[in-house]
N, C-alpha and C positions, 0 to 999 in steps of 0.2 A: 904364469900367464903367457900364453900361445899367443901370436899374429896369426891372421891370417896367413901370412907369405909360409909359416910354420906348415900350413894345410898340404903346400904343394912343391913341398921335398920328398925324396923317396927315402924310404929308410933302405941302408944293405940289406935288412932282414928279410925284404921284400921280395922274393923270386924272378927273376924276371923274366917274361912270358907266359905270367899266370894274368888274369883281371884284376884289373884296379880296382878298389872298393869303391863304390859310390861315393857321392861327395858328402851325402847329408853324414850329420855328428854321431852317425852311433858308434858301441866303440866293439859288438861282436857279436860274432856272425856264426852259426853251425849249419851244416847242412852235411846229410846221407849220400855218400856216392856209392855205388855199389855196381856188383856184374850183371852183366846186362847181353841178352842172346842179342846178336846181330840184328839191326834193323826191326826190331821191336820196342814199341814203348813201354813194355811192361819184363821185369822181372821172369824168367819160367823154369822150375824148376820140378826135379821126382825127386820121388821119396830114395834117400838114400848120396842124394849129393848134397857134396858141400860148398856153402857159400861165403863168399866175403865181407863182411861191412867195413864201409871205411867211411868214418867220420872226421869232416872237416872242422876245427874249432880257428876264427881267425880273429884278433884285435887288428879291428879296422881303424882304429884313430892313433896319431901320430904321435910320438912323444909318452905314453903312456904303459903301464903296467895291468894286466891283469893277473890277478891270484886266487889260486885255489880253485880253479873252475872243474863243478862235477858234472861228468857222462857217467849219465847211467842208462840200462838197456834193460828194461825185463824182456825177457824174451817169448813172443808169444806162442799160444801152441802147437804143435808140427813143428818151432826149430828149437834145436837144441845146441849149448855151447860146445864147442871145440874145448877139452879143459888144456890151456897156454897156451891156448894161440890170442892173446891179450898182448897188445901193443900201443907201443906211443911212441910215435916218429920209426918203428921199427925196431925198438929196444922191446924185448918182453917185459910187459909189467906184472903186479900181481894184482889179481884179482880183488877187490876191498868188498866187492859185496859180502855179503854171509847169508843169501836166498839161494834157493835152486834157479839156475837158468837166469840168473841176472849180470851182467856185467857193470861194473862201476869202478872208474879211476878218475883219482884228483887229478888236473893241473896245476901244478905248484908256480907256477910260471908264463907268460905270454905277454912279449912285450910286443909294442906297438907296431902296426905294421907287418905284420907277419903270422903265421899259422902254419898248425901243425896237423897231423890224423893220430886218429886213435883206429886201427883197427881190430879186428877178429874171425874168425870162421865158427859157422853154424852149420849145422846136420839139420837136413829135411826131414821128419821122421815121420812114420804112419802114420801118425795122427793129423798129418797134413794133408787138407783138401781142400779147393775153392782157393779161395785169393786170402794171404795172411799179410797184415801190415803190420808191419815192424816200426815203433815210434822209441825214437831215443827221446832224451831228456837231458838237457846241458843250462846247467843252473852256473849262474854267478852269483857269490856270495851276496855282492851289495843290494841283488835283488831277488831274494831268494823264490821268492812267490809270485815269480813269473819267468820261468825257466821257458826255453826255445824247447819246440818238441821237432826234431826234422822227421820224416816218412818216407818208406818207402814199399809198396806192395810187391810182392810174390805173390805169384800164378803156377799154381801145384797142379801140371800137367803129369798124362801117364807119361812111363819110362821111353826116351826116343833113345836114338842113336847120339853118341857125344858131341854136342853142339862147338862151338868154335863161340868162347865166349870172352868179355874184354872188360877192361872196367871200360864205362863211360860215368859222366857226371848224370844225374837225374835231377829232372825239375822238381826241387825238393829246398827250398830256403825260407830260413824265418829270420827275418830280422828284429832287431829293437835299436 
């Protein structure tokens, strides 16, 4: 049993200089950051580069554990995976899917207050035209049948000259 007064310590885990999670009770949070051209709101990419996803998984509530939490990624069509470029906190992990073009690793672990990324790289490939959205999928067990889906769109422009590209964060969070 928490106090209140429990709500408003910081755990170490916590970074500091990142955002403080909201006050309300939920206890996690994903969200899609990805690369992003200079002063554009949208993703832009040609066929033939490659991109990054980096996924945010955070336990926002204090005092507690989460476990086992799955990211999964099918990848839609025009991107395709990098095979090991599969990361968690920047360890290589292995891949657990067994589809083509899908990415999925467990979190065995996420204690309270604090979060990690799962990243990857993807190839733009011919088959990419128009605008392609990328939805992950980050399930926690205890609720299985309603997993966070975060987003984010790619704009498959022709081939420019090499842009100067950065990660930023993108307006892209689900909560529960």
């Amino acid at each position: 049993n928490h106090t209140d007064d429990d709500e408003d310590e910081k755990d170490e885990d916590y970074e500091n200089g990142d955002e403080e999670p909201p006050e309300e009770d939920y206890r996690f949070l994903s969200r899609i950051l990805s690369v992003k051209s200079s002063d554009e709101d949208l993703v832009k990419a040609s066929v033939g580069d490659k991109l990054q996803y980096t996924i945010r998984v955070s336990n926002t509530k204090n005092n507690s554990i989460l476990r086992n939490i799955e990211v999964k990624d099918s990848l839609p069509t025009g991107l395709k995976l990098v095979e090991g470029s599969i990361k968690v906190d920047n360890k290589e992990v292995e891949n657990l899917s067994d589809k083509d073009n899908e990415v999925k690793v467990i979190i065995e672990e996420l204690e309270g207050r604090s979060y990690l990324y799962v990243t990857f790289k993807v190839e733009v490939t011919e088959d990419a035209s128009g605008e392609i959205l990328n939805i992950a999928e980050v399930t926690y067990p205890e609720n299985p049948n309603d997993p966070q889906k975060p987003s984010v769109p790619v704009e498959i422009v022709p081939e420019t000259p090499e842009v100067d590209r950065k990660s930023t964060r993108l307006n892209s969070s689900h909560q529960i």
